[in-house]
LOFI-942412 format. One record per residue (C-alpha): residue number from 0; x, y, z. Coordinates in steps of 0.5 Angstrom, whole numbers, plus 500, padded with zeros to 3 digits. Example, Ala and Ser with C-alpha at 12.3 -4.5 7.8 and 13.67 -1.06 7.14 Angstrom:
2
+------+-----+-----+-----+
| sefi |   X |   Y |   Z |
+------+-----+-----+-----+
|    0 | 525 | 491 | 516 |
|    1 | 527 | 498 | 514 |
+------+-----+-----+-----+
# end
This chain:
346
+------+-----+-----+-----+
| sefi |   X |   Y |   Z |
+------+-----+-----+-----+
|    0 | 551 | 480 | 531 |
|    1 | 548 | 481 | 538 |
|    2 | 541 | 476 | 540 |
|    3 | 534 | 481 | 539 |
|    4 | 533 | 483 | 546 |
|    5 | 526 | 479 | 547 |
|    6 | 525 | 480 | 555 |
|    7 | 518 | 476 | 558 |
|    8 | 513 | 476 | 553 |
|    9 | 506 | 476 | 554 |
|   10 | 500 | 473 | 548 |
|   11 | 498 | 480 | 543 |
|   12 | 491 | 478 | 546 |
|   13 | 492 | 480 | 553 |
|   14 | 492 | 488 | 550 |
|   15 | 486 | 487 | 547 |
|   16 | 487 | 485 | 540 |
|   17 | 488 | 478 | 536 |
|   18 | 492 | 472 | 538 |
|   19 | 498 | 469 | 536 |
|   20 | 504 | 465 | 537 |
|   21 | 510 | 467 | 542 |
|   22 | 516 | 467 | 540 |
|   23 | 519 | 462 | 544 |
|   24 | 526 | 464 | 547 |
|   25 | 530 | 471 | 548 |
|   26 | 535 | 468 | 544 |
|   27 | 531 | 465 | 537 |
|   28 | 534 | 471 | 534 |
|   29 | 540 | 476 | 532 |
|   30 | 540 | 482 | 531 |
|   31 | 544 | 485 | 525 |
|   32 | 542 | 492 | 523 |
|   33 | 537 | 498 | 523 |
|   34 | 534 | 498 | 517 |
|   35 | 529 | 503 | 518 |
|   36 | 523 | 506 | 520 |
|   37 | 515 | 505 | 519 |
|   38 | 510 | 509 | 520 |
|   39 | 510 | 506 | 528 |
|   40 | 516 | 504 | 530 |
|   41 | 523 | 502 | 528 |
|   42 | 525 | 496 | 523 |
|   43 | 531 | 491 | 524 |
|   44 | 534 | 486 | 521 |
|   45 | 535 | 480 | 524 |
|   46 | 537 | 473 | 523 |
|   47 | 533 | 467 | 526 |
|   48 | 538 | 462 | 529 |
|   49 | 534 | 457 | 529 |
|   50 | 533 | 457 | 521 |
|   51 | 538 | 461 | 518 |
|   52 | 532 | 466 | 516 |
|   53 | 533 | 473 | 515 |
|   54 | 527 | 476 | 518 |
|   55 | 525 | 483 | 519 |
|   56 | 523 | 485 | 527 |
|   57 | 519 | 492 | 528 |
|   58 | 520 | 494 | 535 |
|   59 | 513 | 499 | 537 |
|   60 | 514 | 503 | 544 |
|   61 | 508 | 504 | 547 |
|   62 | 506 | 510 | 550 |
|   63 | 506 | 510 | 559 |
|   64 | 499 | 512 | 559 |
|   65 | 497 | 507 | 553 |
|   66 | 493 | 500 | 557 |
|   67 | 496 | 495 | 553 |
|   68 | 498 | 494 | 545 |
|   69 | 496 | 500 | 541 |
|   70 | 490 | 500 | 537 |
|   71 | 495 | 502 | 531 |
|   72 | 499 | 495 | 532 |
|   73 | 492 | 491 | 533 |
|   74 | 489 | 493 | 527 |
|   75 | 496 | 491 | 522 |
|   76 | 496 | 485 | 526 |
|   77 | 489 | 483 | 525 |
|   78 | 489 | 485 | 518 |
|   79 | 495 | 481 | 516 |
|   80 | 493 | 475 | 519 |
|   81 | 487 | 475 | 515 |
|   82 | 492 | 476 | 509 |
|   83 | 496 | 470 | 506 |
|   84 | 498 | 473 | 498 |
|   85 | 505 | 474 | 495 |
|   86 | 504 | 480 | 494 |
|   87 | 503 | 482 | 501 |
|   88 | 508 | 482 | 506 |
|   89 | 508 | 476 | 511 |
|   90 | 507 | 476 | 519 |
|   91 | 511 | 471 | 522 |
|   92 | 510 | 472 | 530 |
|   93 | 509 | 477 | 535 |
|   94 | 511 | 479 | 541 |
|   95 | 509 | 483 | 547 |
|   96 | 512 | 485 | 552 |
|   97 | 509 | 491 | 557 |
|   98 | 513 | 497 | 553 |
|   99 | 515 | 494 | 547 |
|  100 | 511 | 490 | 542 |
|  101 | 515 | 486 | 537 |
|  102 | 512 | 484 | 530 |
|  103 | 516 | 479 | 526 |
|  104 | 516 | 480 | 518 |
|  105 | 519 | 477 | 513 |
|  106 | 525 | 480 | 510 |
|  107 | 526 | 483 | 503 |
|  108 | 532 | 487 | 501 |
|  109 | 530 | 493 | 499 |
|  110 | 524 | 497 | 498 |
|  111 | 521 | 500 | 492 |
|  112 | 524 | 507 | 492 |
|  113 | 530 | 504 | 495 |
|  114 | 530 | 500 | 488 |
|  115 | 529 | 507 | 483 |
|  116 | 534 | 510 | 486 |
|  117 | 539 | 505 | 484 |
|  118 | 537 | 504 | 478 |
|  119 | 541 | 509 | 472 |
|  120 | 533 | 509 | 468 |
|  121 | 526 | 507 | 469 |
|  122 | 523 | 502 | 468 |
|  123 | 520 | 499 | 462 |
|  124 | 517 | 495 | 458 |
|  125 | 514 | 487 | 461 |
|  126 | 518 | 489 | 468 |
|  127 | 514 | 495 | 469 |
|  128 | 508 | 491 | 467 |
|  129 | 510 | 486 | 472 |
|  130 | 511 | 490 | 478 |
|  131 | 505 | 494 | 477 |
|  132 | 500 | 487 | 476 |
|  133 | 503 | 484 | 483 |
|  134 | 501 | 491 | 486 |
|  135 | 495 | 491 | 484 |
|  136 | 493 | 483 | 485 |
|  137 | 496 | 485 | 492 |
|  138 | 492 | 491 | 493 |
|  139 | 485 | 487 | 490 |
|  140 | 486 | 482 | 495 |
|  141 | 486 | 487 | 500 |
|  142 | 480 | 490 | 498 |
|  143 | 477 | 483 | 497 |
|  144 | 477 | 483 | 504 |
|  145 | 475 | 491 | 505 |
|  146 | 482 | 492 | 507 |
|  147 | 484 | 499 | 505 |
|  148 | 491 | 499 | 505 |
|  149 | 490 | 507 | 506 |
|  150 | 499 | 509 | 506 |
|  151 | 501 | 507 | 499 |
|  152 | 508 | 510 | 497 |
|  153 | 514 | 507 | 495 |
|  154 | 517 | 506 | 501 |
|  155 | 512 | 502 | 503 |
|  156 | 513 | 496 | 498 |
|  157 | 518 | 492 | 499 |
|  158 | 522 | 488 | 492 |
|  159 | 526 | 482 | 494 |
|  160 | 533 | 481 | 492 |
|  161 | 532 | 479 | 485 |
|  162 | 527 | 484 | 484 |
|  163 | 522 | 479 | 482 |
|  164 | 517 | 480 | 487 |
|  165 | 514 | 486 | 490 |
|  166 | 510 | 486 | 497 |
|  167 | 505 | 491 | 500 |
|  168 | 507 | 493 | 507 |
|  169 | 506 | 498 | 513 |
|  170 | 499 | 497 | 515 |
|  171 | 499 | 501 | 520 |
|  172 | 495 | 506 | 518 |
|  173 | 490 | 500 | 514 |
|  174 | 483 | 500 | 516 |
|  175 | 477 | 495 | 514 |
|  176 | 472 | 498 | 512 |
|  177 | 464 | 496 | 514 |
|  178 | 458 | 499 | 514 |
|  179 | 456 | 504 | 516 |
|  180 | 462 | 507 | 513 |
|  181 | 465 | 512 | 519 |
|  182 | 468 | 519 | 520 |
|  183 | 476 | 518 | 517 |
|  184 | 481 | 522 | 518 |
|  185 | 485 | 526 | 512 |
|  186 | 491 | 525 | 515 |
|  187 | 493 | 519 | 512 |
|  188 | 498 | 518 | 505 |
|  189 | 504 | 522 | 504 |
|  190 | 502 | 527 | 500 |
|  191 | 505 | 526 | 494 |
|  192 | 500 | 519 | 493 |
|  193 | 494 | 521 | 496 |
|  194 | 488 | 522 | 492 |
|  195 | 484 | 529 | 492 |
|  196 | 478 | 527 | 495 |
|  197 | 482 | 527 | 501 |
|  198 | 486 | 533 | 500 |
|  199 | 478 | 537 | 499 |
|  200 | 476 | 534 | 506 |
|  201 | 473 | 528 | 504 |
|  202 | 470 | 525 | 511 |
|  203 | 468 | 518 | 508 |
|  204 | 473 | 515 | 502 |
|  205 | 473 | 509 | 498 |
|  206 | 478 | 503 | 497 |
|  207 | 480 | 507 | 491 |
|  208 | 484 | 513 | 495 |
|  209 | 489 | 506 | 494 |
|  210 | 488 | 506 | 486 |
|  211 | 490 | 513 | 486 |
|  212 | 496 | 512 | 490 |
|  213 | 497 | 506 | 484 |
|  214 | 497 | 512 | 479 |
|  215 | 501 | 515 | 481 |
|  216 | 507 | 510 | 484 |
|  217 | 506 | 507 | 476 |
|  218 | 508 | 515 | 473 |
|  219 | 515 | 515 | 478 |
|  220 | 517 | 507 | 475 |
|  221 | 516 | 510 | 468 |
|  222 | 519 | 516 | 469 |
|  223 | 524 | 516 | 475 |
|  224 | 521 | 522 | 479 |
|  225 | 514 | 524 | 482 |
|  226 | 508 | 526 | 478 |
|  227 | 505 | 531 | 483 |
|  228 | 510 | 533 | 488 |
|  229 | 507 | 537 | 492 |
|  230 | 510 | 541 | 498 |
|  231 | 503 | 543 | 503 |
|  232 | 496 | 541 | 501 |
|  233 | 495 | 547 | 497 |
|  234 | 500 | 546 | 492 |
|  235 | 499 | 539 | 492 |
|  236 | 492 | 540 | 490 |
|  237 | 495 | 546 | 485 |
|  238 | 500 | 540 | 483 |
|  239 | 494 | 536 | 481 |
|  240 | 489 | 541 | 478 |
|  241 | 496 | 542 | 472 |
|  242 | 494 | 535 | 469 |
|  243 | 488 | 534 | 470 |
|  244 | 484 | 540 | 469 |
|  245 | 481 | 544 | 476 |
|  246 | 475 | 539 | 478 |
|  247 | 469 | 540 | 477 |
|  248 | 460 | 538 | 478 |
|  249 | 460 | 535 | 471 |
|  250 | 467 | 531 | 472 |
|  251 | 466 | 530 | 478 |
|  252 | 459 | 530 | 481 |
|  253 | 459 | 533 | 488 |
|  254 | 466 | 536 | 488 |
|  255 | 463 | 543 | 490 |
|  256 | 461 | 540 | 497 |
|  257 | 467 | 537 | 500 |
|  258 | 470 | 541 | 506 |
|  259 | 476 | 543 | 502 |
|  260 | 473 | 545 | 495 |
|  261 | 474 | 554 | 493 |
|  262 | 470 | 557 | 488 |
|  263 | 476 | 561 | 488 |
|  264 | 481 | 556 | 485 |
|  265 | 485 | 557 | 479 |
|  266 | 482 | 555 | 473 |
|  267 | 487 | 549 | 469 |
|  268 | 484 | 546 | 463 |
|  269 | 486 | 538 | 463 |
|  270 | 493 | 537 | 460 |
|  271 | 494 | 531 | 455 |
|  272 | 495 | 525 | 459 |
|  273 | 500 | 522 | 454 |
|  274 | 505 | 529 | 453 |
|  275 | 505 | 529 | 460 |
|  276 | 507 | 521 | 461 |
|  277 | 511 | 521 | 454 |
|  278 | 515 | 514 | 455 |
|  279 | 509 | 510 | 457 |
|  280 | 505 | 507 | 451 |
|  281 | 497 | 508 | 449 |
|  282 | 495 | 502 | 453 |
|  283 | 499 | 504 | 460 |
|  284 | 497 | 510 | 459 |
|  285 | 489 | 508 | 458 |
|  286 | 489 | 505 | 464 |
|  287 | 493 | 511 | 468 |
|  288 | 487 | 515 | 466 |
|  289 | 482 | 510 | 469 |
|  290 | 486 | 510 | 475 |
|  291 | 487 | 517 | 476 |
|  292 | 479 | 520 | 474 |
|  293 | 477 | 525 | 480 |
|  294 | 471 | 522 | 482 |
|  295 | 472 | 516 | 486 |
|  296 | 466 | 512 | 484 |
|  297 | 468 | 512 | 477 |
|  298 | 475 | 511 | 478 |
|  299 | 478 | 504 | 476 |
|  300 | 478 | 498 | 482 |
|  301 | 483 | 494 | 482 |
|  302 | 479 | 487 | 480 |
|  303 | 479 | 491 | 474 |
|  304 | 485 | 494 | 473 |
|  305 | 487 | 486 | 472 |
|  306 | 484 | 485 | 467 |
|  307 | 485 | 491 | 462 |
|  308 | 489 | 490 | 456 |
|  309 | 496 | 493 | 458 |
|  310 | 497 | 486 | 462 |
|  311 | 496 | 481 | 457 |
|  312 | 503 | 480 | 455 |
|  313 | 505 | 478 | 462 |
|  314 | 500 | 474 | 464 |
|  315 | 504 | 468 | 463 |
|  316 | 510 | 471 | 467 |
|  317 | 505 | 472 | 473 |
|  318 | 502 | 464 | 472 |
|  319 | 509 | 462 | 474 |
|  320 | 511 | 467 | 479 |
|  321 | 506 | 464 | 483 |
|  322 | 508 | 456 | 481 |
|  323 | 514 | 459 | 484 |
|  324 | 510 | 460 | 491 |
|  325 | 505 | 456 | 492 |
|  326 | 505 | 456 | 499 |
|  327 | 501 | 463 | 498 |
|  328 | 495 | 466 | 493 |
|  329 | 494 | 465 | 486 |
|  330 | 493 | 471 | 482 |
|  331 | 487 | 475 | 483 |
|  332 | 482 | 472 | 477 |
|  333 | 475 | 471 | 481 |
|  334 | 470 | 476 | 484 |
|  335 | 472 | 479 | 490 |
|  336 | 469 | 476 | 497 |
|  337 | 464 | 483 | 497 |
|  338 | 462 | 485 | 491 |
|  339 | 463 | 492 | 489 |
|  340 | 463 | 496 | 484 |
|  341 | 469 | 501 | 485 |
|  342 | 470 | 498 | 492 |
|  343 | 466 | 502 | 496 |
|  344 | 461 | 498 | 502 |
|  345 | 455 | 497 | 500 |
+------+-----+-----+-----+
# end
């Protein structure tokens, strides 16, 4: 192991964003390996010497003509110090330097994708039920505080050791939602996960652009393989249309005007939801389709995902997953810090 190349540091705040602790000394930690890339910046394992903790350091390279710390960094900052919850991935520290920002995250072994890959069948039974709760509960508090996490995927869910804990992270393209709702960019989630409205064009999206990103991650744990695996915008919407029929005003009023919508496409009949995702039971399937409805405004919201039926026979797993933890949030049971109907702004 070498030490973590920490030069002169500088508080984040002198870019122009939130403040946070320095990490004292170039030598508090060992780099180990290289364990992958974000959305915007290279991740290492490393060791902090002075605990024996095993963190995770995100290195971010600024651009030369960039003045300070990229906005994309000052939004994960910000909004992953407004976040304390176990479903969330912790930011320990950060440091600044004049090219190179450096986040400092708890360390967890493997991601989401990583942990099916591994596995010789899909999840099951109340482990299903488990990972999905703990997704949800973390995505509800993320949109309690109108955080839309905007980039879900497995590869950017990390799982601990023991597969009992589950964390969203990679916020790099996360975004607080405010009123006016402003213009957002469509180029956000892979393409697998992201939710139709966006693909349409859709200038203005909801929080439940995250739901359905959910749905369709709930589909790969059951069955190993992605629901819609689309390989341009077109297919993946043609992808989409297969199961769920092709969308229409009375299914999802004002389709029709979004940027992206064609009188021209084809004409699929919606498939039943059950044959295509046949080892799920009655109630997953239930609260599937909740999750994966065309219009946004009818789509399920993660405060009410937590209370559907199909999660009842683990509540009492989830009460002590979080005795387990108590330095972070309790399960999501309470109204969300701005009330919403599916999530949007009001």
């Amino acid at each position: 192991m070498q030490p973590y190349p920490f030069p002169t540091t500088t508080n984040i705040a002198a870019g122009g964003g939130a403040s946070a602790q320095l990490i004292p000394g170039p030598e508090r930690y060992k780099r180990m390996d290289k364990v992958g890339e974000g959305t915007y910046g290279v991740v290492y394992k490393c060791e902090d010497i002075t605990t024996g903790q095993l963190v995770a350091i995100k290195r971010i390279s600024l651009e030369q003509d960039d003045e300070g710390v990229p906005s994309t960094a000052i939004r994960e900052i910000s909004l992953l110090k407004e976040l304390s919850h176990l479903n969330v991935v912790r930011l320990l520290d950060v440091v600044c330097q004049e090219r190179r920002l450096h986040l400092v995250f708890e360390f967890l072994d493997k991601d989401l994708k990583k942990m099916l890959d591994m596995r010789a069948t899909p999840l099951m039974g109340k482990k299903l039920k488990l990972v999905m709760y703990q997704l949800l509960d973390g995505i509800h508090a993320c949109h309690a505080r109108r955080i839309v996490h905007r980039d879900l995927k497995p590869q950017n869910i990390l799982v601990s050791r023991d597969e009992s804990v589950v964390k969203l992270a990679d916020f790099g393209l996360a975004r607080a939602f405010r009123i006016p709702l402003q213009t957002y960019t469509h180029e956000v989630v892979t393409m697998w996960y992201r939710a139709p409205e966006i693909l349409l064009g859709s200038k203005y999206y909801l929080p439940s652009v995250d739901i359905w990103s959910l749905g369709c991650i709930l589909v790969e744990l059951v069955t190993g393989r992605a629901f819609f695996p689309g390989d341009c915008e077109i297919h993946q919407l043609y992808c989409i249309f297969r199961v769920l029929g092709t969308p229409s005003e009375a299914v999802w009023p004002g389709v029709s005007q979004l940027a992206d919508y064609k009188m021209q496409f084809p004409q699929w009949k919606a498939a039943n939801l059950q044959a295509a995702v046949p080892t799920l039971d009655t109630l997953g399937v239930d609260l599937l389709g909740q999750m994966l409805k065309y219009d946004p405004n009818g789509r399920i919201s993660a405060q009410a995902a937590l209370q559907h039926r199909w999660f009842d026979e683990v509540r009492d797993d989830i009460d002590q997953l979080h005795k387990m933890n108590p330095n972070v949030s309790q399960p999501s049971r309470c109204e969300p810090l701005f009330p919403m109907s599916s999530g949007a702004a009001r």
